[in-house]
C-alpha positions as CSV (number, residue, x, y, z in Angstrom):
1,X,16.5,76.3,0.3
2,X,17.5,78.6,-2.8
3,X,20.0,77.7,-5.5
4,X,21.8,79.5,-8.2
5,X,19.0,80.8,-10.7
6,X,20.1,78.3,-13.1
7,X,19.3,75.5,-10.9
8,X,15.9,74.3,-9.5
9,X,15.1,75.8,-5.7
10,X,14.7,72.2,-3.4
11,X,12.1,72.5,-1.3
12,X,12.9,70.3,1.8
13,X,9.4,68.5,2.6
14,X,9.4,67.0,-0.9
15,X,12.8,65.5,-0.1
16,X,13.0,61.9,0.4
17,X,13.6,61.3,4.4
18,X,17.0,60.3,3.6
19,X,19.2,61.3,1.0
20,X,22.4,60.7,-0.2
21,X,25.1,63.4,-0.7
22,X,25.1,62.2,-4.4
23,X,21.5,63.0,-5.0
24,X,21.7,66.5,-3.0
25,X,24.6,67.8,-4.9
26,X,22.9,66.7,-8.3
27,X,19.8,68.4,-7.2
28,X,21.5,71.6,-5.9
29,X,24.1,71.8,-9.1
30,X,26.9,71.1,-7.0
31,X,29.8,68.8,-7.1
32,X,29.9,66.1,-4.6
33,X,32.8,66.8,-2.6
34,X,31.5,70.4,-2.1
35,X,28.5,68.9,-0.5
36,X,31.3,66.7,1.3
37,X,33.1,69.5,2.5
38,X,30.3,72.0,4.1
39,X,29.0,68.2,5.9
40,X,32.7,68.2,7.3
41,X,32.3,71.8,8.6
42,X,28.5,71.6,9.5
43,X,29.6,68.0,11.6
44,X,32.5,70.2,13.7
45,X,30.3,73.2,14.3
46,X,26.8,72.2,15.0
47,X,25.8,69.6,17.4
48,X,22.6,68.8,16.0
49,X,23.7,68.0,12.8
50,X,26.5,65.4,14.3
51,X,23.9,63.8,16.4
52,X,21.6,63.4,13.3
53,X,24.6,61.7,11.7
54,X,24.7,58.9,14.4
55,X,21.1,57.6,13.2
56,X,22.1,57.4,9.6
57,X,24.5,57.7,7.2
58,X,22.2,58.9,4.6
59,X,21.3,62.6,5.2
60,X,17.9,63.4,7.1
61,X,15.9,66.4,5.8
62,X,17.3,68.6,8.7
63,X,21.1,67.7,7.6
64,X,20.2,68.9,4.0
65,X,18.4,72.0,4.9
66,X,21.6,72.8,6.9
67,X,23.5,72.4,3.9
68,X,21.6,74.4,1.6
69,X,22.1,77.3,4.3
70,X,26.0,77.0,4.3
71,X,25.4,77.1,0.5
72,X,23.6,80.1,0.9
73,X,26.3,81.8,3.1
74,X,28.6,80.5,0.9
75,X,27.3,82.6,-1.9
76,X,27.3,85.5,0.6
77,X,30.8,85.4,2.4
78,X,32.2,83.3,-0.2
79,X,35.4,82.7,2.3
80,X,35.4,79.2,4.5
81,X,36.6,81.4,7.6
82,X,33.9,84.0,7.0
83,X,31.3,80.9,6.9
84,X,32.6,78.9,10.0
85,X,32.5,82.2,12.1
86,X,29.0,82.9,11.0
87,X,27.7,79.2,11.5
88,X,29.6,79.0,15.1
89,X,28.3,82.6,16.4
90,X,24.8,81.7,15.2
91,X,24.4,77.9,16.2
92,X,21.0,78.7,17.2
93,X,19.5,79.6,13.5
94,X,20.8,76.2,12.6
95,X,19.3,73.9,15.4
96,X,17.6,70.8,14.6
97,X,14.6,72.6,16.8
98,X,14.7,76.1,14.2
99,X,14.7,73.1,11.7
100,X,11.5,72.1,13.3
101,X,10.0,76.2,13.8
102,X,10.5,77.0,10.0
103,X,9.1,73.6,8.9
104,X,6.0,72.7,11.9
105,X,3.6,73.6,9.0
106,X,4.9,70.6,6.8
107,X,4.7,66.8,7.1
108,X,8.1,66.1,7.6
C-alpha cells in the first residue's frame, strides 16, 4: 500500500491482525475521519469488506489494504463519484479472495 512520499509505505503483512482506524490513519498520514469516510464507502460498495466487518470491529488486514487502495484512487481521481464508480465497476480487484492472490506469498 503506497503513501504520499512524505509518509512511510505500510506494508500489510507487518500489520497487526487487527487494527484500529486510529492507528491506520496515523500510520498512512491521514486524519481519522478520512479513514472513516472511505470505510463508509468501501462498507456500501464491496461485500467482502462488510462481511469482514461482522467478525470485528477492529479492521482485519484485508479491510486496511482496501483502504489504502481507495487512498490510492483517491490520489488519482481525486473526486468521491469518480472513486465510487471505479470501486463499484471493479469489485473484483478488491475481493477479499484478490486480497488473498496478491498476498498467498505472506503469513497473513
Amino acid at each position: 500500500m503506497l503513501c504520499r512520499t512524505k509518509y512511510r509505505a505500510i506494508f500489510i503483512p507487518d500489520l497487526d491482525p487487527c487494527t484500529e482506524k486510529t492507528k491506520l490513519a496515523e500510520m498512512m498520514g491521514l486524519h481519522r475521519n478520512t479513514i472513516g469516510k472511505w470505510h463508509k464507502w468501501a462498507k456500501m460498495i464491496i461485500k467482502d469488506y462488510r462481511d469482514e466487518m461482522e467478525k470485528s470491529q477492529l479492521m482485519s488486514r484485508y479491510q486496511c489494504w482496501v483502504i489504502g487502495e481507495i487512498y490510492r484512487l483517491s490520489l488519482l481521481l481525486k473526486r468521491k463519484q469518480n472513486i465510487c464508480l471505479h470501486l463499484r465497476d471493479n469489485r473484483n480487484e478488491y475481493s477479499l479472495n484478490k486480497f488473498n492472490q496478491i498476498y498467498k506469498n505472506y503469513s497473513i
